[in-house]
C-alpha positions in Angstrom: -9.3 35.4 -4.7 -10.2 32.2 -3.3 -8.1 30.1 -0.5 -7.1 26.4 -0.7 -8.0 25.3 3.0 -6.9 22.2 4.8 -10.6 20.9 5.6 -11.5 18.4 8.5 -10.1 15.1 7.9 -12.7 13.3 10.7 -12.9 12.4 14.1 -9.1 12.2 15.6 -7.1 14.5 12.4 -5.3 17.2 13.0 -3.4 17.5 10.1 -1.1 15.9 7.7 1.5 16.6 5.0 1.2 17.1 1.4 1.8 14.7 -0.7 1.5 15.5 -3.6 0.1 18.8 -5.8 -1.9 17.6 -9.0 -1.5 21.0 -10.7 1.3 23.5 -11.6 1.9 27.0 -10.5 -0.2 29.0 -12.7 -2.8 26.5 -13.8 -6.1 27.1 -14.6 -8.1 24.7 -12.5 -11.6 23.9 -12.5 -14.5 23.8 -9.9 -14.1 19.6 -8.1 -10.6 19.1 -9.6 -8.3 17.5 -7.4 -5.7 20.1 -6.1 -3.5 18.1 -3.8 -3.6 14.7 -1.6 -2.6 15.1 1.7 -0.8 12.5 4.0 -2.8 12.2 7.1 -1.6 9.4 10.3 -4.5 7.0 8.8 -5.6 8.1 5.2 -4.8 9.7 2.5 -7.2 12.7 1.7 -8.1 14.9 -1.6 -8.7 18.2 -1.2 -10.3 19.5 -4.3 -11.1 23.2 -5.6 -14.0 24.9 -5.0 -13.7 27.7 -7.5 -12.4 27.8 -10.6 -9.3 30.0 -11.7 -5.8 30.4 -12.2 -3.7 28.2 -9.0 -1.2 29.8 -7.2 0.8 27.3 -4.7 1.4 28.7 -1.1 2.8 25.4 0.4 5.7 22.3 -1.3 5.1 18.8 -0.8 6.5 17.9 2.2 5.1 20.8 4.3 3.5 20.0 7.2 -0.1 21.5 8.0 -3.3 22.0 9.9 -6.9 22.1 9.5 -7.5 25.2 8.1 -3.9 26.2 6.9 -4.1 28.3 3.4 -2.2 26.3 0.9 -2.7 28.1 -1.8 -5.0 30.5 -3.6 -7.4 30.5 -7.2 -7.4 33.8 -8.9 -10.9 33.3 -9.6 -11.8 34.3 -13.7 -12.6 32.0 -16.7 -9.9 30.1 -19.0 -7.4 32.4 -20.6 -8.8 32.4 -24.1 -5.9 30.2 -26.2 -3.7 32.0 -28.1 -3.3 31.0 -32.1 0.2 30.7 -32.8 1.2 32.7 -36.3 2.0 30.8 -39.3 6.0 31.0 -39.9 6.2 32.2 -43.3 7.2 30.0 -46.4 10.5 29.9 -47.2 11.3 31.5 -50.6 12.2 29.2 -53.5 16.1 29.0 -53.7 17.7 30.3 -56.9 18.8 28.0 -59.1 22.9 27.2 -58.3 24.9 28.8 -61.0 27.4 26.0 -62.3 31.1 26.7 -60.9 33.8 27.1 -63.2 36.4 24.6 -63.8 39.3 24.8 -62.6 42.4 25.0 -65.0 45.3 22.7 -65.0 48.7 24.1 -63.6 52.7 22.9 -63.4 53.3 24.1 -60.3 54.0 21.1 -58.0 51.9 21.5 -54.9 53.5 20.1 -51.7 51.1 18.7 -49.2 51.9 19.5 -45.9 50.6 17.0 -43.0 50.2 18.6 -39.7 52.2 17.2 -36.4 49.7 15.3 -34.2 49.3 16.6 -31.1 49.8 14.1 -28.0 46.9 12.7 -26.5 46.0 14.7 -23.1 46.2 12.2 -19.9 42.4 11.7 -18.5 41.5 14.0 -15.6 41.2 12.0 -12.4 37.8 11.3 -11.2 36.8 13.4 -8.2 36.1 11.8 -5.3 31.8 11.0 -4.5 30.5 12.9 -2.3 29.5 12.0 1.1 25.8 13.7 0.5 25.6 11.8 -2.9 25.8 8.3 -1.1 22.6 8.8 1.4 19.1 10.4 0.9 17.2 11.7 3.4 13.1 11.3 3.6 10.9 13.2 6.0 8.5 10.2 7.4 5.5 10.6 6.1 2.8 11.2 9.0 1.4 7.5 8.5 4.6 6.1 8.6 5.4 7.9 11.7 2.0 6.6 13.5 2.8 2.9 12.2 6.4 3.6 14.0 4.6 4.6 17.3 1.8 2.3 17.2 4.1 -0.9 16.6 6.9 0.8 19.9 3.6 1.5 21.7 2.7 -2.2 20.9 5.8 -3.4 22.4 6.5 -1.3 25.0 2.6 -1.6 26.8 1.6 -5.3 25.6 3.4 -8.7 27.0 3.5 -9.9 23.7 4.4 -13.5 23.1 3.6 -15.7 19.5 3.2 -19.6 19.1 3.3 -21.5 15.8 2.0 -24.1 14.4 1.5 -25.8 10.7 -1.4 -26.1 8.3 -1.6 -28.5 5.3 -3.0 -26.4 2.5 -4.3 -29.7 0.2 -7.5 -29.8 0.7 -8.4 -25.9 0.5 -6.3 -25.8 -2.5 -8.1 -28.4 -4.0 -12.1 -27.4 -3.0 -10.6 -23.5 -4.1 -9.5 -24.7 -7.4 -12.9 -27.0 -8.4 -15.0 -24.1 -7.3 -13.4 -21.2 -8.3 -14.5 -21.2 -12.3 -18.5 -21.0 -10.8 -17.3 -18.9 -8.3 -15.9 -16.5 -10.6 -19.1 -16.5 -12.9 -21.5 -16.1 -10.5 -19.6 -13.7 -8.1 -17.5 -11.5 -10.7 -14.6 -12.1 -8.1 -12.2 -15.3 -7.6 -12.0 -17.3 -4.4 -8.8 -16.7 -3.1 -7.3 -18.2 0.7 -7.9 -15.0 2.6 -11.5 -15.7 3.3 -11.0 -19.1 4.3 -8.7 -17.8 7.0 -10.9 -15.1 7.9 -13.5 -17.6 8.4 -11.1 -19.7 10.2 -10.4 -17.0 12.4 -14.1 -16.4 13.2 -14.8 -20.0 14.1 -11.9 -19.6 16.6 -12.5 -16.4 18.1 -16.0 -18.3 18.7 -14.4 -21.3 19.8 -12.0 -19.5 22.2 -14.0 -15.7 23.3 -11.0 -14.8 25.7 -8.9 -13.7 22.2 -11.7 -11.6 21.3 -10.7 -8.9 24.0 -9.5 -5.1 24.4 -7.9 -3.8 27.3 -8.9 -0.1 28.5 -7.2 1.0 31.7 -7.6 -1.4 34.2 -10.6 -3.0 32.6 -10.9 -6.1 29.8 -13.5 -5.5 27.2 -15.2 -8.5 25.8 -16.0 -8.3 22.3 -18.8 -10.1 21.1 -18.9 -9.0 17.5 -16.4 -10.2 14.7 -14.8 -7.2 12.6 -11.6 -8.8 11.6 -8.5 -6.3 9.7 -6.7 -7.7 7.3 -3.0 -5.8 7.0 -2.7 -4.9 3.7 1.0 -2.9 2.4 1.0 0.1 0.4 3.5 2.5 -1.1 2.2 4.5 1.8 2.7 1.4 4.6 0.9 -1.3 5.7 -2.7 -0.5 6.6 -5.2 -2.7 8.3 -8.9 -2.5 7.0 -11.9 -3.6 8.7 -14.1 -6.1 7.4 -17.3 -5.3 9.4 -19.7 -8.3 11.0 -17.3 -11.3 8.8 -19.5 -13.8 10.9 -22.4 -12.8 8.7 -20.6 -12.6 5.5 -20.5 -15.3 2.5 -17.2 -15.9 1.1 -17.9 -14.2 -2.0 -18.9 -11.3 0.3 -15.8 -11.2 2.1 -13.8 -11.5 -1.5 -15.6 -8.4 -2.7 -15.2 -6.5 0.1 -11.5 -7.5 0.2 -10.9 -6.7 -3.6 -13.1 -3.6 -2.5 -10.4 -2.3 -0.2 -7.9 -2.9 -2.2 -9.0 -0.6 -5.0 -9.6 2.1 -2.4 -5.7 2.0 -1.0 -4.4 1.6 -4.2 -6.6 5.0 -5.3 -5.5 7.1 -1.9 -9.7 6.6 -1.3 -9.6 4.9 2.2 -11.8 6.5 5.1 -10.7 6.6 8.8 -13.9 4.6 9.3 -12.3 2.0 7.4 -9.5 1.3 9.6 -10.9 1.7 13.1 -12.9 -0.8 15.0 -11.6 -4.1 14.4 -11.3 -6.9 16.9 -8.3 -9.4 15.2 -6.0 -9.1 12.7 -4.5 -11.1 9.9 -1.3 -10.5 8.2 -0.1 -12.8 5.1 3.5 -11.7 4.7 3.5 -14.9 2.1 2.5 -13.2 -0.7 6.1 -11.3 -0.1 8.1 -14.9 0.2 7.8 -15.1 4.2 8.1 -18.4 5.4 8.1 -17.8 9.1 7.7 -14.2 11.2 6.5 -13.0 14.3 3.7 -10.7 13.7 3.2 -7.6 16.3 -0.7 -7.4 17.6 -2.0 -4.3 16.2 -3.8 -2.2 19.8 -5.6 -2.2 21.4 -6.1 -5.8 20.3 -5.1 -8.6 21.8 -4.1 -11.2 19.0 -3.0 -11.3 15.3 -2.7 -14.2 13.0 0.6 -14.5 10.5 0.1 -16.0 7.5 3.1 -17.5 5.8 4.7 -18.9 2.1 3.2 -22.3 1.0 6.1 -25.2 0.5 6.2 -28.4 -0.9 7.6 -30.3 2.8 7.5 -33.8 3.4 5.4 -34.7 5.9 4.0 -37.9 8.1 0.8 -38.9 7.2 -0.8 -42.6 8.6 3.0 -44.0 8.8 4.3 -42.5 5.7 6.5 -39.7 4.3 4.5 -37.7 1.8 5.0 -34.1 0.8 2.4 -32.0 1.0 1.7 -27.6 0.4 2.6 -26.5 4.2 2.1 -23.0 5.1 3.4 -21.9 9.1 0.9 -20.3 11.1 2.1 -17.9 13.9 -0.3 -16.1 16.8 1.0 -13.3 18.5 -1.0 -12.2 21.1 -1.1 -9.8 24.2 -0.2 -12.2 27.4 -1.4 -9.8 30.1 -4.8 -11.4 29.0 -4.5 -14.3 26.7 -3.0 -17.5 28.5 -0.8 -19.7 26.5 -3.9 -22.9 26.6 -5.9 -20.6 25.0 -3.3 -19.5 22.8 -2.8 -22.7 21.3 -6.0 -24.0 21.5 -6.9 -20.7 18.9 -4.5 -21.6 16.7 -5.5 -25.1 16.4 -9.4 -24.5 15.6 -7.4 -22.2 12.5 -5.5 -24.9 11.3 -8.4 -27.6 11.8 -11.1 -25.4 10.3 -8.3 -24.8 7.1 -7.6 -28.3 6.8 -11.1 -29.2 6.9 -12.3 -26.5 4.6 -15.7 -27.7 3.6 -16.6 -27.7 7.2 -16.8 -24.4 7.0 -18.7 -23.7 3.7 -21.5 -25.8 5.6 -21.4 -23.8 8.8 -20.6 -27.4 10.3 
């Protein structure tokens, strides 16, 4: 008999809670099928079986554990052999129907007699709902619980204070849109507007070092690398990723390691290291419809940039009303360290660097 152990999850896991088990009570699993995902604070894990044999479930989804908790067991053996089910037997051929006799005329008058109909009962009254029928209640799921804490943390330790400001979206709509059919062939992966604004973000994180800052204790950390997390929302939360060293990345880089991530969250395949280390964060509530929010900074860092819906707005350009695509821009950021100058000065290099897009793809 072998057991089905919680294994370490990495530096900072304790534990989790299962998700969800990919086999039945009784099943006959094989050696590197995937037994169960478990629910961990920052991923989600497999754990798969290491002998092969008939399952026997110890713990529900829902449970909570610990490294090295028994979940369940493998009755170690090979594959019960398949039994053939027996043939039903043929029916037999039914006799032939003997022709029934017909019946002979009479001068008896029959009297047909038509039954009373019976009155129609009244419908039953409909019971009244019931009170546990109307609500449903969900143990938060341990990453759920650590996005809670991290965002009260958030608020509760940081002086947190956002400024806006506008971007018009034509030209990087256009210079997107007459590169992206080369981009596509050479790259396997389309141009989309998150790089730009990574790149954006780069240029003013370079342009303005006192955002790129952690605080630990009593001390300020200056940062002089560029791993930028983009937030990204799952059936399991939101999530931030890492995109390491985005300073030294082409666009198409950035795009595949984007669409990369994706993939992994959508498949439950992300690594702790993937979340960990990053220095800024973007968040672009417009694909959901957002047109304005104020993003909270993810610690220990000391700024994120909200992306927002693009509109149609009309707009003053050299004297005259002209509608444009507008998207808001909004910077949160952590005011024990970040002064408001430097706040907006930030979030003007984004919105210059965005409306000036081939700037960037020049490294001018």
């Amino acid at each position: 008999m072998a057991d089905i152990k919680i294994p370490a999850l990495g530096e900072s896991v304790t534990g989790g809670q299962i998700a969800k088990w990919h086999f039945k009570n009784g099943d006959f699993v094989k050696v590197g099928d995937i037994l169960l995902t478990l629910e961990t604070d920052k991923v989600a894990a497999e754990v798969t079986a290491e002998a092969a044999g008939t399952l026997s479930i110890a713990k529900q989804p829902g449970d909570d554990v610990v490294i090295g908790d028994v979940v369940g067991q493998i009755a170690e053996g090979a594959a019960p052999a398949v039994e053939k089910a027996p043939e039903a037997p043929k029916p037999a051929p039914a006799a032939a129907s003997e022709p029934k006799p017909e019946a002979k005329p009479t001068n008896i008058t029959e009297f047909k007699v038509v039954p009373k109909p019976e009155p129609t009962p009244e419908p039953a009254a409909k019971p009244a709902p019931s009170p546990e029928g109307r609500i449903t209640r969900k143990k938060m799921t341990p990453l759920r619980k650590k996005i809670a804490d991290q965002l009260v943390s958030a608020q509760r330790t940081a002086a947190i204070l956002t400024t806006f400001n506008e971007c018009d979206m034509s030209n990087v709509m256009a210079l997107r849109s007459k590169l992206q059919d080369a981009f596509v062939a050479k790259n396997g992966v389309k141009l989309g507007f998150m790089s730009f604004f990574i790149k954006a973000v780069v240029e003013a994180l370079k342009a303005v070092p006192q955002i790129n800052v952690r605080v630990e204790g009593d001390e300020i950390v200056h940062q002089h690398y560029y791993d930028i997390g983009v937030a990204v929302g799952t059936e399991r939360g939101l999530i931030v990723p890492v995109l390491r060293d985005a300073d030294q990345k082409s666009f198409a880089e950035l795009e595949q390691d984007i669409l990369g991530y994706a993939k992994k969250a959508k498949d439950g395949k992300l690594q702790v290291s993937d979340l960990t280390g990053g220095v800024f964060t973007i968040s672009n509530g417009g694909v959901y419809g957002s047109l304005l929010s104020t993003p909270i900074i993810n610690p220990p860092q000391s700024g994120i940039l909200g992306m927002h819906s693009i509109q149609q707005r009309p707009i003053a350009v050299d004297g005259q009303v002209v509608i444009r695509p507008m998207m808001n821009l909004a910077l949160s950021y952590d005011h024990r360290v970040v002064d408001g100058k430097e706040a907006v000065t930030f979030l003007i290099r984004v919105k210059e660097c965005i409306e000036n897009p081939a700037r960037m793809l020049v490294g001018a």
